[in-house]
N, C-alpha and C positions, 0 to 999 in steps of 0.2 A: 366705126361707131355702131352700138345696138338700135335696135328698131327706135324710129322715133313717131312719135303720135302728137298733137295740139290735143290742149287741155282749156277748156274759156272757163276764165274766171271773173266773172262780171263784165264780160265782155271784152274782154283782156285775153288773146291767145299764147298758150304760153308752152313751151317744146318740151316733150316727154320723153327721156332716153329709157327703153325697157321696159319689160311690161309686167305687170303684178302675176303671182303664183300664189298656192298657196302658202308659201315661202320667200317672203322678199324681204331687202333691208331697200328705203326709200332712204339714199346717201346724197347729201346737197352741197353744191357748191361755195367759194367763196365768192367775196366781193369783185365784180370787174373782171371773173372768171365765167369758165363754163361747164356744162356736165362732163368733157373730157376729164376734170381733173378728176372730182371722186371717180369715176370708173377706171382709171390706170390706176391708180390705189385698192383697186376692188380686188379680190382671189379670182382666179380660176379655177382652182380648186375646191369649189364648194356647193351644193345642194342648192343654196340661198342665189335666188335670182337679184337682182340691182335694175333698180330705178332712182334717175335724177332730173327733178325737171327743173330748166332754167330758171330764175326768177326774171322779174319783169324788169327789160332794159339791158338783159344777159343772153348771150348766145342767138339763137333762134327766134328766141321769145319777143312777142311787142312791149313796147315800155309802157304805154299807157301814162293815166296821168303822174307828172312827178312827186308830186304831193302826196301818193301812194309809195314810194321808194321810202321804207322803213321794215325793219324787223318783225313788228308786229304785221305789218301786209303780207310779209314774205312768211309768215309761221301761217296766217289766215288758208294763203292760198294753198300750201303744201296738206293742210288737214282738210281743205276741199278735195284736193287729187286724193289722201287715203280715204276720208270717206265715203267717195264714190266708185273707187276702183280698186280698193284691196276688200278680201274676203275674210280676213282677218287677221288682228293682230301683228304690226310691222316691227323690224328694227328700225328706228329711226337712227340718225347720224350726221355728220356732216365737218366740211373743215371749215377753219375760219367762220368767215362769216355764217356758212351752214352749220355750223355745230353751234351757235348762239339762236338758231331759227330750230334748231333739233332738241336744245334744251325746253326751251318754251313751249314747243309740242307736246315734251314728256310732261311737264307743269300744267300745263290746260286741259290736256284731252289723255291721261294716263293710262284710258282703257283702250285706245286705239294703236299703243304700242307693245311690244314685248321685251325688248334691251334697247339700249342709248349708246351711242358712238359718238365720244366730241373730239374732233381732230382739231389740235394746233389752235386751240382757243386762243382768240384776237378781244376776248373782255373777258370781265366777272358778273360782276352784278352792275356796277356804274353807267351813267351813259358817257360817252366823251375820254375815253379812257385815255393816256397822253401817251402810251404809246403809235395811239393811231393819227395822233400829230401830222406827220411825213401828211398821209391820205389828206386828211381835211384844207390843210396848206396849197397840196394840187389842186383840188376843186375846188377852192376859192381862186385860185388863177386862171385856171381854166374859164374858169365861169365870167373874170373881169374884161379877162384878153386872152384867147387861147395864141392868139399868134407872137404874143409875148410871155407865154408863162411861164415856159421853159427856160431862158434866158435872165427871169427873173430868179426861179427854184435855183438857178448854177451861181447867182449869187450870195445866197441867204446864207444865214449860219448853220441850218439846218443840212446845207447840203454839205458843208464842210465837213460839221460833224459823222456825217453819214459817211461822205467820202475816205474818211481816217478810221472809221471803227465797224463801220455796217457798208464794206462795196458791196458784195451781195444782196443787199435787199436793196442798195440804191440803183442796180442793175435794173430790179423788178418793178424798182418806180418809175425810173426814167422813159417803161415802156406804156405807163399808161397816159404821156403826152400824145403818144400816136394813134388810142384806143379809139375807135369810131362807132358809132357817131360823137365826138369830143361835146356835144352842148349833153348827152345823159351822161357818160363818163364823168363829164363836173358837176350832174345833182348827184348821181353816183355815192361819190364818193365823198363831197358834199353833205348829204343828210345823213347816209349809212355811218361816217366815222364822227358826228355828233349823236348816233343812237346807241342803244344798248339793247338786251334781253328784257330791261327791265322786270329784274325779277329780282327775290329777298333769296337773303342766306338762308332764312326760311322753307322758303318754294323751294328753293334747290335740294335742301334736306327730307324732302317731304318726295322725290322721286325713289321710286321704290321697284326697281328693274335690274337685273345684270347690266354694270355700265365698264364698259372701257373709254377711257383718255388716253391719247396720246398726241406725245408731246416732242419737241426738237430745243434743239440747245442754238444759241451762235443765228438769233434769231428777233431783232427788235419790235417788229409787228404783233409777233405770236410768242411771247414771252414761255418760260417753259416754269417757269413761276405759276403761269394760271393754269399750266395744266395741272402741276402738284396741287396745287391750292382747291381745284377742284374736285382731284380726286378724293381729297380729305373731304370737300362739302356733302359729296354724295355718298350717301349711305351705298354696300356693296360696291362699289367702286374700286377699278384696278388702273394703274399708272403705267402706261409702258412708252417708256422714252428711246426712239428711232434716231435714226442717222438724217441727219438736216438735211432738206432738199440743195442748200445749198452751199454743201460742203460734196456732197454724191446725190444728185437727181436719183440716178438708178438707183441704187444703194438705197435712197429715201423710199421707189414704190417696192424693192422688193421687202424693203422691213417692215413697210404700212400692210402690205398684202401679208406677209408673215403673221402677222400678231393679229390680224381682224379676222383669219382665215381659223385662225385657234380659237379665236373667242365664238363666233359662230358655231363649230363644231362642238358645239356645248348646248346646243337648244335642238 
């Protein structure tokens, strides 16, 4: 793992992977994830340094209060880290859940970036969106009884369904019964898969940066519908659809690194 530094954000410490250049892309992670995953997606073949810092109740980081566990905290705190430590002008990015906290940066604060990266968007504009169903279902079990919840999720219809059409992603979910500390894992997931970007077709059209989307297929969480659909919202916008983590894990970082390693060498 690259250098890591704490960042306070209102009193809130929160873990730094990387360190700003005059050339960074600031890439963030998803929900219930950590900075490991954007940097195994990162190049090594590039000029462009990488920075990811956890958000609160991720990784390293302190969770601080729950009631701050929302998209809008998680965009707040990341345009605190660029505007006190980069020298100018970032790539912003991010997957999942980061790339809906990467969106909202480029809408709020447009002069603090220079291109946009949205990986494997998990929304559009809505909050609550139904494919993040699976998540909000765990955190409400978790949160009732974590020492039943599991037992419950392996009866639902939900899990059937999953088990018949989506094993792979239900792989992925089965692992955040074990995620620790279990009582933030179920605000978690919890408030995050009842939130949104909160933003208009509008907002989104009004981003005005070189943007790459990419997207995977065989994939119920991160629909490959929202990445098209978004490349169409954003003005300049390029669509490159990758081999699904989980059809080839590897396969998936060397085609993420492929295609963001190109787009990069273009600034």
């Amino acid at each position: 793992m690259v250098v890591r530094s704490k960042f306070d954000c209102d009193g809130v410490k929160l873990a730094v992977h990387g360190e700003f250049t005059d050339d960074t892309m600031v890439f963030q992670h998803g929900l219930c994830d950590t900075a490991e995953y954007p940097i195994e997606a990162f190049p090594q073949d590039t000029a462009t340094s990488v920075v990811a810092m956890e958000f609160r109740g991720h990784g390293d980081s302190e969770a601080g209060p729950a009631d701050d566990f929302s998209i809008r905290q998680f965009t707040d705190d990341v345009i605190a880290l660029i505007e006190a430590k980069a020298s100018r002008p970032v790539v912003i990015g991010g997957i999942s859940m980061g790339s809906a906290v990467a969106l909202r940066v480029a809408v709020q604060r447009p002069e603090l970036i220079r291109a946009l990266v949205v990986g494997r968007p998990a929304w559009l504009m809505s909050q609550a969106p139904s494919n993040l169903l699976p998540l909000l279902l765990i955190g409400r079990s978790l949160r009732q009884d974590p020492h039943t919840a599991l037992s419950k999720f392996q009866k639902s219809e939900l899990y059937s369904m999953l088990s018949e059409h989506f094993s792979h992603n239900l792989s992925a979910l089965l692992e955040l019964f074990d995620r620790q500390p279990l009582d933030i894992t179920a605000e978690l997931l919890a408030r995050i898969s009842m939130d949104g970007p909160s933003l208009s077709v509008n907002d989104v059209a009004s981003i005005n940066v070189p943007t790459l989307v990419v997207g995977t297929d065989n994939d119920i969480i991160h629909p490959l519908d929202y990445a098209s659909s978004l490349s169409k919202m954003i003005p300049n916008a390029e669509l490159a659809v990758i081999t699904s983590k989980f059809d080839d894990v590897d396969q998936y970082r060397v085609d993420f690194q492929s295609v963001l390693s190109s787009f990069l060498r273009r600034f």
